[in-house]
N, C-alpha and C positions, 0 to 999 in steps of 0.2 A: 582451534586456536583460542576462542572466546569463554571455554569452557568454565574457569576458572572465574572469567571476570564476571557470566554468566551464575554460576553460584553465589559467587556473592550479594550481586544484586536482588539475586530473584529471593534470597533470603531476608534481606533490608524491606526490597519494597513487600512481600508477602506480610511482614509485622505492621506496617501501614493499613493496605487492607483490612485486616483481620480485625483492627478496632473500628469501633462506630462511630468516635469524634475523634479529633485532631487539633493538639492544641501549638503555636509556636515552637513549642520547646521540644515535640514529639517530629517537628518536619526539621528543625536547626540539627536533633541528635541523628534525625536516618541522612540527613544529608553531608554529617560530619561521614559516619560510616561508607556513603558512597566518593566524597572525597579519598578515604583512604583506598575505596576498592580502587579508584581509576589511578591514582597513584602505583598502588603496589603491580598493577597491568601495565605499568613504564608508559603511561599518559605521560604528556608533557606538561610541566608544571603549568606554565601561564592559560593552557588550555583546560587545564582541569578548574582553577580561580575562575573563569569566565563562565565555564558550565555551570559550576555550584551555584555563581552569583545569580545566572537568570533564572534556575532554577527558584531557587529562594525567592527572587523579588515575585515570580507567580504562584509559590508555594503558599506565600502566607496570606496572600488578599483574603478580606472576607469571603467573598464568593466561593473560592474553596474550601475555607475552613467550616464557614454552614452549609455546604453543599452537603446531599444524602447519601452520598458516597465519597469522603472527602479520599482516603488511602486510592482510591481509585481513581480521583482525580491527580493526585500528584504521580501517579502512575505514567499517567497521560503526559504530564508536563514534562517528565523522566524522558519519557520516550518520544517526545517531538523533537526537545534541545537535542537528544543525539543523534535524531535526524538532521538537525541541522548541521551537527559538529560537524557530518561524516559527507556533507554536501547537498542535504535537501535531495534535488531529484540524480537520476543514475544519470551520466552522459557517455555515449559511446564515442568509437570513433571515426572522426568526422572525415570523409569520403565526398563532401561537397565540396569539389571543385576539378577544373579541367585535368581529364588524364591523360597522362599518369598522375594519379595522388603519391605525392611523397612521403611515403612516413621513415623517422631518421628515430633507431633505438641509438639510445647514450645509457650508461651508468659503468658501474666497476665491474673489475673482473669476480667472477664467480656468483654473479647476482645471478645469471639466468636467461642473459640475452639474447644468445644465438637462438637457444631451447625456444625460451618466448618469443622470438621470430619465425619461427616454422610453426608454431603455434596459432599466430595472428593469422599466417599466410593460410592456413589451414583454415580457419574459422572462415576469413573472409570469402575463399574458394566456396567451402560446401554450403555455409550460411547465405551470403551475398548472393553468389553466383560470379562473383570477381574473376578478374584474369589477373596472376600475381605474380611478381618475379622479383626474386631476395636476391641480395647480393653482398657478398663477406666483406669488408674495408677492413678487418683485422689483420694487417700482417706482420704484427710482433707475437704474437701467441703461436704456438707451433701447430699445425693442422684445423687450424680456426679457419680457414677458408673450405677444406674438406669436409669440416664437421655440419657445417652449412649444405654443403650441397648431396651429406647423404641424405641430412633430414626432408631436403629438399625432394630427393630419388621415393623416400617410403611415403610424404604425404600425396604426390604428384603433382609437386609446385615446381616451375622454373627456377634455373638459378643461374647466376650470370658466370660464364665461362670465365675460368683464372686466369690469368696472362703475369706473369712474376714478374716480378722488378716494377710494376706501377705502384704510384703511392697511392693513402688513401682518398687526396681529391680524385685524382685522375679516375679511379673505379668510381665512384660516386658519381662523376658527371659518364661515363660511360656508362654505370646503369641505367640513366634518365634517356639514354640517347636509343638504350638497348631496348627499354619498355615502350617509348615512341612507334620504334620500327616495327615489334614486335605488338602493337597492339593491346597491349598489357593495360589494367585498367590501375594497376596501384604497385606502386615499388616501395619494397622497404627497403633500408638500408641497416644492418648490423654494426655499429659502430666498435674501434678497438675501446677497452677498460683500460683500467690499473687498477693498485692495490690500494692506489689512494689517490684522492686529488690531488693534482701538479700543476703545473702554469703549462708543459708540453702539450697534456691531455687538452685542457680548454681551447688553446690557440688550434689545436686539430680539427676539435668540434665546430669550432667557428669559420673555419675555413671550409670545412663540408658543407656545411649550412648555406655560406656564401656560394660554395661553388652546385647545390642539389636545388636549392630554396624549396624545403621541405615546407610542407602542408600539418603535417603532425610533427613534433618533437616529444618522443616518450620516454621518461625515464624510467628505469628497469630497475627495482630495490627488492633486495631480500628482506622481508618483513617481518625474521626471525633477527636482525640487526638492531632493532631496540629506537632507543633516540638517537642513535648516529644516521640513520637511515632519514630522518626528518632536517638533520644539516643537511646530509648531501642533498637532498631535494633544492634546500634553499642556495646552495650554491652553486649547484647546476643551473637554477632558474636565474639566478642573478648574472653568470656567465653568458650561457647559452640562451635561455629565454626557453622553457618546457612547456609545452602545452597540456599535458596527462602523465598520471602516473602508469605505472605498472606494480602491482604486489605480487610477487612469488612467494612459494610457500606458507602461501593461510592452512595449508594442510597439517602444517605442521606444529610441536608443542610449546609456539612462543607467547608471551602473555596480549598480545595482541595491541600492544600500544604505540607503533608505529602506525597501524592502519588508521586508528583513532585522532591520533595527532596531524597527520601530516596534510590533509584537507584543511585542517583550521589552520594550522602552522604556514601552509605555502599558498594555500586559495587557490592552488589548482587540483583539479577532477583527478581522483580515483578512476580508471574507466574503469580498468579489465585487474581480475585476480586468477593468480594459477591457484589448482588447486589438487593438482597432482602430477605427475610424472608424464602420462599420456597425450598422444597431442590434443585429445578432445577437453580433455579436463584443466583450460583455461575459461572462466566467466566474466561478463559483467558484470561490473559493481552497481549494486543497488543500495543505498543508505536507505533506506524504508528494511529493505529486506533483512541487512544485517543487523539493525537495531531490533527487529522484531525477532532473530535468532538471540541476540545478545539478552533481549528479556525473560526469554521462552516463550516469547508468542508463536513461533513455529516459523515458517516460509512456504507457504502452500503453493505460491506462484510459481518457485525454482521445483519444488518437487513435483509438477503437476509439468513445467517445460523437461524434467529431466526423464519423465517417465516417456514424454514423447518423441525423446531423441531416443532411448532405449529398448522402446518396447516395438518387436519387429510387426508390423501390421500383417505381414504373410503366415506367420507361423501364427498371431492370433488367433487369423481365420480357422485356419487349419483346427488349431487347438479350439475352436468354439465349436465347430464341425464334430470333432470327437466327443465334446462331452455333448453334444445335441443325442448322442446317439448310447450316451451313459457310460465311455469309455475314459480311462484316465492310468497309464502304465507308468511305470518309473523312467522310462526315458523323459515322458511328460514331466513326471517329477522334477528330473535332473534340469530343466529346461527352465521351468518353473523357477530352482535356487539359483540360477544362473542369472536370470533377471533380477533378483533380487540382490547378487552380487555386484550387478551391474548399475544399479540404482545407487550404491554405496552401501551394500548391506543394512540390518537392521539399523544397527546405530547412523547410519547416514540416512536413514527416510526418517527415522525418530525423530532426529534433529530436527527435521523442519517440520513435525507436524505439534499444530498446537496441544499444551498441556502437557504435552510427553516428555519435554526435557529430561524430566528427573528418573526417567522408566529405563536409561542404559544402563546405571549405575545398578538398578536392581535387576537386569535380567545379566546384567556381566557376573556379580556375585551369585547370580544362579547356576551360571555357567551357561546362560544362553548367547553367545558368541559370536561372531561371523565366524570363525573355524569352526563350529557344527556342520556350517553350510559347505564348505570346503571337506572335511568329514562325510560328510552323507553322499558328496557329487564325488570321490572318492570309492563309496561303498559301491554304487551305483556302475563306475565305469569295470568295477573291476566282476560283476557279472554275465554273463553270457548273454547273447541278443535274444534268447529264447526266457531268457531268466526275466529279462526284465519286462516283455512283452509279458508272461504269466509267472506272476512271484509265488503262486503258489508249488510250484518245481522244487523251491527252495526250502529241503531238507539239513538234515544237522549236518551231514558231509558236506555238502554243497556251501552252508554257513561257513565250516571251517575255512574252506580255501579262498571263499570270498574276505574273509576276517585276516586273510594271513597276506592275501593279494593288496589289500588296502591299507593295512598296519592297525585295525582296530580289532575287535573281539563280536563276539555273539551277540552279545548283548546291543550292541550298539545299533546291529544289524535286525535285532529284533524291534527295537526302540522305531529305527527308519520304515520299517514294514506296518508295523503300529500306526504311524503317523499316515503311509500310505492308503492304509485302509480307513480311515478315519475321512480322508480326502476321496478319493475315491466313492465311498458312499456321500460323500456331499456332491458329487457330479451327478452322481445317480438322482440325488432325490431331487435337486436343479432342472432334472431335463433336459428340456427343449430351451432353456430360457438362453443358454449361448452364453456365458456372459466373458467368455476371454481368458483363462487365467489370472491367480494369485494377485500380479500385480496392475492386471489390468482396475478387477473389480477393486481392488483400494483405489485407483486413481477415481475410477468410476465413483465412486461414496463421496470424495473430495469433490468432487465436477459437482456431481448431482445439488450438492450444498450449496454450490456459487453460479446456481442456474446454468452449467453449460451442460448441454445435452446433444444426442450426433454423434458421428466419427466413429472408424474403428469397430463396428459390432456393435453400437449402442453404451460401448461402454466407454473409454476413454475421448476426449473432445478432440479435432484433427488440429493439433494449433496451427497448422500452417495456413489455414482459414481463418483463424481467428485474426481480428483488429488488432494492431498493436495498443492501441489503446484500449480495448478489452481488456487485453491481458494484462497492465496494470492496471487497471483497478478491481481484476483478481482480490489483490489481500483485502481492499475497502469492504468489497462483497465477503468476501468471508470473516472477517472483522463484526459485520453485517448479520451475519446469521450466527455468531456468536463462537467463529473457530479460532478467534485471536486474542482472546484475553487471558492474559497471567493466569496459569492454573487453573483455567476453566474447561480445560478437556476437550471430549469430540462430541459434544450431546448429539442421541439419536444414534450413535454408531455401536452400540451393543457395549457388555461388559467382558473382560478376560474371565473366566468361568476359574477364578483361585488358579489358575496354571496354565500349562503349553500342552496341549497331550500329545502325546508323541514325539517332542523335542526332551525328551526325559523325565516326564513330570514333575520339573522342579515349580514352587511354588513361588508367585510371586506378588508379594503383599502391598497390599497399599493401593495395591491399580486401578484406577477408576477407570476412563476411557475404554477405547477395545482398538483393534485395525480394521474397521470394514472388507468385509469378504475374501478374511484372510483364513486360507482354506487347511483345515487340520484345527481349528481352535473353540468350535465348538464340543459342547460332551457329547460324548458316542452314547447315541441311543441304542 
C-alpha cells in the first residue's frame, strides 16, 4: 500500500543525505517535495500542514544544520513526526476487564466486518488463549447471520445460535447473557452496516451499546476509501464514541492516506490491520513499524514474529537431522519454497528487511517473481516419489512428461535441478552444523544481529519466551547495529555474487546487501 509514498520519499530524503551541508533553502525545497508526496498519497490536508510545519521548525535549528551529518539528521526528524502522526506507540486490544470483555464492531457495509470478526475471534483464541463467542446482530443483510457462523465452524470459535424474528438489541444482550453462562472470556458483537450513514444506523448503535455496554468499540474501514474513510471515523466517534480503529486491506494498491490520516484526524488508535484474505493475516498496528517500512528502513521485528508463527519447529528438526547427515531432496526443496511463500514470498520478507526496498523492482524486471516459486513447487509435485528422493533418475523422457504434467518445458526443469544442486552441496559442506533451512538461517542472521540467540536448533529465537518488551525494542537494537538506516543495507551479511544461480541466472545490478544463509546463492565451486 506505502509503496508509492515510499519511493517518493526514500528519493527526497536520499538527495539530503548524499550532501555534506545543508542549507535553509535545501530543507524548505525537500520538504516542499514531501509535502507534495503526502498530498498526492490522499494525506489529509490539515494533517499534512502540521507535519511539514514541525518538521521544519526542527529542520532548521542550528544544531542541525552544523551537525556532521545534517541530511541524516532531518531523516531522523522525518521519521519520528510520522511516528507521531501514526500514534507514537502500537495499542492493542484492551481485554482488561471483567468477563465477558465486550468488543462491539460498527462501520458500513462492505468494509470487512463480519471477515474482521472471525478474524479477532481467531487471533484472540490462538494468541491469548481466550474463550470467544461472536454473534451476528445483522439482520437486514441476507445470510449475514450464516456467514458468521461458518466463519465461526472453520476457525473453532463459538457462535451464538440464531433465533429469527429478534431484533438487534435483544441478540446483543442475549450474547452477553450467553458468554456469562458459557464461560466465555470475550464476546464480540458484529454489528448491521449501510451504504452510508443514516440517523437509523446511529440510533441502532446506540442502543446496542446501551443495551451490551461494550468494553471496545471498533470501527471497521476500508483503507482503500481514501479521505471518506477519515469522516466516517469522525462521525461514528462523535455518534457512537469509538475506541480503535480497524484498517482492512493495507494489502491492497491504495495510496495509503487514510491510514496516515486518520490517527491524527480522530486521536484514536489504529490497533489492528488486515492484511489479507486469511484468517491469520490480520496484524497489529505499530507506528514505529510502519514508519520504518514507509522510509525503507525494513521491519525486522514483524519479520522475525512472522517467521515464527510460520516456521514449523517439527519439520525443522527433522530437516536439521537430514542435513546433519548431508542429505537435501527436492521434497525438502519443495518444503523449503513453501515457507517462503508462507512468509509472503520474496517481495514480502524484502519489504521488511532493511536497505532492500528497492531490490523488488530489480528482481521483478528480472523476472525473479513469487510465480517462479509456484513454478518450481509445481515442477516438483508433478514428479514421482522416487524422482524426487534421487533426481538423478531424471532423464530427457522423464523431463518431458514432467515439463508437460506441470505446463513448463526442460529448460525450466533444468534451471530447478541446477539450483538443487547448488543447495544440495551447501548441506553437504555445512554438515553437522544443523542449521534449519532456507528460511530458518535468514531469521537466524537477523536474531544473531539483535543479540537473540536459542530456540528452534540454535537457529531462529522461540519468541514465545521472549519478553514482550524485548521484542520491542527488537527495531532500537537493530537500528543499533546498523540494520535500520535509509540505504544502509545488511552489513556483514555477504554480497549477491552479480545474480541468482539457479533461479535462471538473471543478473541483477546494483545490489549491495545479500540474504544470509539463503541457500542456492552462493557460486558453485
Amino acid at each position: 500500500m506505502f509503496e508509492n509514498l515510499q519511493d517518493r520519499l526514500g528519493s527526497i530524503l536520499n538527495g539530503l543525505t548524499g550532501r555534506g551541508a545543508l542549507s535553509e533553502a535545501d530543507v524548505s525545497a525537500a520538504l516542499r517535495e514531501v509535502r507534495r508526496a503526502l498530498l498526492e498519497a490522499d494525506v489529509a490536508l490539515d494533517v499534512v500542514r502540521s507535519f511539514t510545519d514541525r518538521v521544519r521548525e526542527k529542520a532548521v535549528g542550528a544544531e542541525i544544520l552544523k551537525s556532521i551529518k545534517p541530511g541524516q539528521m532531518v531523516v531522523k526528524i522525518v521519521h519520528d513526526e510520522l511516528i507521531e502522526m501514526l500514534g507514537g506507540e502500537g495499542v492493542g486490544i484492551d481485554l482488561h476487564a471483567p468477563a465477558p470483555v465486550v468488543v462491539m464492531m460498527v462501520g458500513l457495509q462492505g468494509s470487512g466486518k463480519t471477515t474482521t470478526t472471525a478474524k479477532i475471534a481467531h487471533r484472540l483464541s490462538t494468541r491469548e488463549k481466550k474463550k470467544v463467542l461472536m454473534a451476528s446482530l445483522d439482520t437486514r443483510r441476507p445470510a449475514a447471520q450464516e456467514q458468521l457462523r461458518q466463519l465461526g465452524a472453520q476457525a473453532s470459535i463459538d457462535t451464538l445460535p440464531v433465533i429469527s424474528g429478534q431484533s438487534p438489541t435483544d441478540i446483543a444482550a442475549r450474547a452477553v447473557q450467553a458468554a456469562k453462562l458459557g464461560g466465555h472470556d470475550v464476546v464480540i458483537l458484529d454489528t448491521a452496516g449501510r451504504t452510508h450513514i443514516d440517523e437509523p444506523l446511529m440510533v441502532e448503535m446506540a442502543d446496542i451499546k446501551k443495551r451490551s455496554n461494550p468494553h471496545e468499540i471498533l470501527l471497521v474501514a476500508d483503507s482503500l476509501t481514501g479521505q471518506d474513510a477519515v469522516n466516517l471515523a469522525r462521525n461514528f466517534d462523535e455518534r457512537v464514541g469509538i475506541t480503535g480503529l480497524v484498517l482492512t486491506r493495507m494489502d491492497g494498491d491504495g495510496r495509503g492516506g487514510a491510514a496516515l490520516s486518520m490517527r491524527a484526524v480522530t486521536g484514536k488508535p489504529i490497533k489492528l490491520i488486515g492484511v489479507g484474505e486469511k484468517m491469520s493475516e490480520l496484524e497489529e498496528f505499530h507506528p514505529r513499524r510502519i514508519a520504518d517500512r514507509i522510509l525503507g528502513m525494513g521491519d525486522i521485528v514483524s519479520l522475525v514474529e512472522r517467521a515464527a508463527e510460520n516456521i514449523d519447529a517439527e519439520k525443522a528438526a527433522a530437516m536439521a537431522a537430514k542435513m546433519a547427515k548431508g542429505k537435501f531432496d527436492l521434497d525438502d526443496l519443495a518444503d523449503q519454497l513453501r515457507q517462503m511463500q508462507k512468509m509472503g514470498g520474496m517481495g514480502g520478507i524484502m519489504g521488511m528487511m532493511p536497505g532492500m526496498a528497492g531490490v523488488k523492482d530489480k528482481m521483478a524486471a528480472a523476472g525473479l517473481d513469487d510465480k517462479l516459486f509456484g513454478r518450481q513447487i509445481a515442477i516438483i509435485q508433478s514428479m514421482t516419489k522416487a524422482e524426487r528422493a534421487n533426481p538423478d533418475l531424471l532423464k530427457h523422457s522423464r523431463k518431458k512428461r514432467i515439463a508437460a504434467g506441470s505446463g513448463t518445458d526442460a529448460a525450466a526443469i533444468n534451471k530447478l535441478l541446477k539450483m538443487h544442486r547448488q543447495m544440495a552441496d551447501m548441506m553437504k559442506m555445512m554438515g553437522g552444523k544443523g542449521k534449519g533451512g532456507m528460511m530458518k538461517q535468514m531469521m537466524s542472521g537477523l536474531a544473531g544481529k539483535m543479540g537473540l540467540g536459542g530456540g528452534m536448533g540454535g537457529g531462529m529465537p522461540d519468541l514465545s519466551n521472549i519478553d514482550p518488551r524485548q521484542l520491542e525494542a527488537l527495531q532500537k537494537q537493530a537500528e543499533a547495529a546498523g540494520l535500520g538506516k535509509p540505504g544502509g543495507g545488511m552489513p556483514g551479511l555477504g554480497g549477491l555474487p552479480g545474480g541468482l544461480p539457479g533461479l535462471g541466472g538473471a543478473k541483477l545490478p546494483g545490489l549491495g546487501g545479500g540474504f544470509p544463509g539463503l541457500p542456492g546463492l552462493p557460486k558453485k565451486k
